[in-house]
N, C-alpha and C positions, 0 to 999 in steps of 0.2 A: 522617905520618898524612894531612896535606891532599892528596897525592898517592894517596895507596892509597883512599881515600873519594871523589875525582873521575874515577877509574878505575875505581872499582866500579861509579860511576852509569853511566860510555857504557858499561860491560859489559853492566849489566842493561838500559838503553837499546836496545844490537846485540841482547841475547838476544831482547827482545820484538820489534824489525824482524824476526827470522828466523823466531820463533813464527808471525809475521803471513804469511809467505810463506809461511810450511811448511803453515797452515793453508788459506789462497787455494789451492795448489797440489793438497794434499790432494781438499778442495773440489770442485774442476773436473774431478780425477779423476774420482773416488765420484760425483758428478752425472751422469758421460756414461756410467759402468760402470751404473749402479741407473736410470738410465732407459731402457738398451738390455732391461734384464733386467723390466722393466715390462709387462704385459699387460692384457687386457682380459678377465678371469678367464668374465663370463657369457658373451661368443660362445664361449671357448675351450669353456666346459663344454656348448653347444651344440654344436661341432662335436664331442667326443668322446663324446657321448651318440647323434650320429648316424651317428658310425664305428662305438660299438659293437654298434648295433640289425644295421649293416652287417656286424658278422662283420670289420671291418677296422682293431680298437683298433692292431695293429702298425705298419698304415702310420701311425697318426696319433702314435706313439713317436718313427717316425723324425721327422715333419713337425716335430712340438714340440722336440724337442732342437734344430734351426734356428731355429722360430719364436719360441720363449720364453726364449731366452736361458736364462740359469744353471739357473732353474726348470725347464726344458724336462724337462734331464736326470734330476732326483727323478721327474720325473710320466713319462717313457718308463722309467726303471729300474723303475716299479711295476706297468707294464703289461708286461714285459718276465719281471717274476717273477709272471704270474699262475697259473704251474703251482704255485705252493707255497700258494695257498690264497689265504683272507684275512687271513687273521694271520702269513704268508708277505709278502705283497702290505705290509702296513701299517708292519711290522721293516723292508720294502726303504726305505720310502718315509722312514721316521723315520732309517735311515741316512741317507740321502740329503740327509736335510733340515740336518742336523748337518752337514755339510761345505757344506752351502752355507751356512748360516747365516753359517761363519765366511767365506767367499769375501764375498758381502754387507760383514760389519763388518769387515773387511780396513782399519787404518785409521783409521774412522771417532772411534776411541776419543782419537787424537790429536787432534781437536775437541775432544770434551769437555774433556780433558787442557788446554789452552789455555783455552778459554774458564773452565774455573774458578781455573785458577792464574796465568794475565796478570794480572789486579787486583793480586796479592800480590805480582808481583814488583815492580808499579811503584810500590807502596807502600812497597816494602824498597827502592826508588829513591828515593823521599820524602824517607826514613825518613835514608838516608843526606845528600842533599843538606843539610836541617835542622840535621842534626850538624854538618854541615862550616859552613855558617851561625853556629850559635852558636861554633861555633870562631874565625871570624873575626873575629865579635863582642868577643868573650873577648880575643883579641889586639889586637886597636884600643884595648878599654878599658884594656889596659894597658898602650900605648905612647902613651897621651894621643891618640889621633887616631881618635876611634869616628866612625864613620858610618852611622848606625841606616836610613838611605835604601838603604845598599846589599847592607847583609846583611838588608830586604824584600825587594831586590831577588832575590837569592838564596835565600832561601826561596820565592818566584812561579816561579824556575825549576826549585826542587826538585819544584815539582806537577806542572809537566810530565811527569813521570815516571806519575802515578798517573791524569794523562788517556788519556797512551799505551796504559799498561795497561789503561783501560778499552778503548778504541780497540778494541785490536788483540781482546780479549777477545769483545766485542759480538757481530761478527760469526761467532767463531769456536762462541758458542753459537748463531748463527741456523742458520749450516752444518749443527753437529752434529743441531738438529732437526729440517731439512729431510731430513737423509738418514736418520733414526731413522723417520719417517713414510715419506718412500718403501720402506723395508727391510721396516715392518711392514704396507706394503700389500701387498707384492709374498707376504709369507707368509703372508696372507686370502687372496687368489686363489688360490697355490696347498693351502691350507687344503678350498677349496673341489673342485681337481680331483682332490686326494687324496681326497676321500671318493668322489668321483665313480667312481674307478679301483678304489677297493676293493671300490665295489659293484658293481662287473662282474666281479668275479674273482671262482671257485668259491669255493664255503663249506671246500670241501678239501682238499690238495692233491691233484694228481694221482698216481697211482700210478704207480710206479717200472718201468719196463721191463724185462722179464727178470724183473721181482721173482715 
């Protein structure tokens, strides 16, 4: 038993080092992805308020799908289906939005995931070291040779376990809400050029050729 409870603890120990990388790694990802996709929502809506006076929302379809990253492509597919109206236009755009929503939290959710379940594992490392502690306790006092110094001792290492977890935990919620607030900036902005594109597109759609 003293063997399968000090194996448990470096297991749960290795799990949260990994948790800790997997969410750094995570992290660094999701940061350089959700800040390429990052814009400056009021020039954009001035420069597509001035394409569209201009009769040339299309080239500004193609521009944005380069310029705006992920975003780009919902707000040129909405300008793209302006023959179907506005409630043509708004269905493309709420498509649109739903596939990237998930591209965006790609991920993101193993933060969360870490950051609220690291504490608990390092507690359930606590949790175990403690045990193995009064076990050894339990065995000293009954081979006449207790040493109450060293199974403190081993109790102060079982908490290591449940600093770890915070440790690794801390940051891995700081992550999760720095890119929860990049994600829901980045869907104000384009909040803002979807309505903008809707209200250039006819009230109906266009009528069908031939028809």
């Amino acid at each position: 038993m003293q063997t399968l409870l000090s194996t448990g603890e470096h297991a749960l120990l290795a799990l949260l080092g990994l948790a800790s990388f997997a969410s750094l790694a995570i992290f660094i990802e999701r940061f350089v992805y959700l800040r390429a996709a990052t814009f400056d929502g009021r020039r954009e809506l001035d420069r597509l308020n001035e394409q569209a006076n201009a009769g040339t929302l299309d080239a500004y379809a193609s521009e944005a799908e380069y310029r705006l990253g992920a975003a780009g492509k919902a707000v040129a597919a909405g300008i793209r289906s302006s023959h179907l109206g506005k409630a043509g236009v708004r269905e493309t755009i709420d498509s649109a939005r739903a596939f990237l929503r998930l591209d965006l939290e790609r991920r993101v959710a193993v933060l969360g995931t870490v950051g609220s379940n690291a504490p608990f594992v390092g507690l359930l490392g606590t949790v175990l070291g403690i045990i193995q502690a009064f076990r050894d306790l339990a065995a000293a006092i009954h081979s006449g040779s207790a040493q109450p110094g060293a199974v403190m001792a081993g109790i102060s290492t079982a908490l290591v376990a449940t600093a770890v977890g915070l440790i690794v935990a801390i940051p891995a919620v700081i992550f999760n809400n720095i890119c929860r607030r990049r994600i829901a900036r980045i869907e104000r902005e384009l909040d803002g050029l979807a309505h903008a594109v809707i209200a250039h597109a006819p009230d109906h759609p266009a009528p069908k050729k031939g028809g």
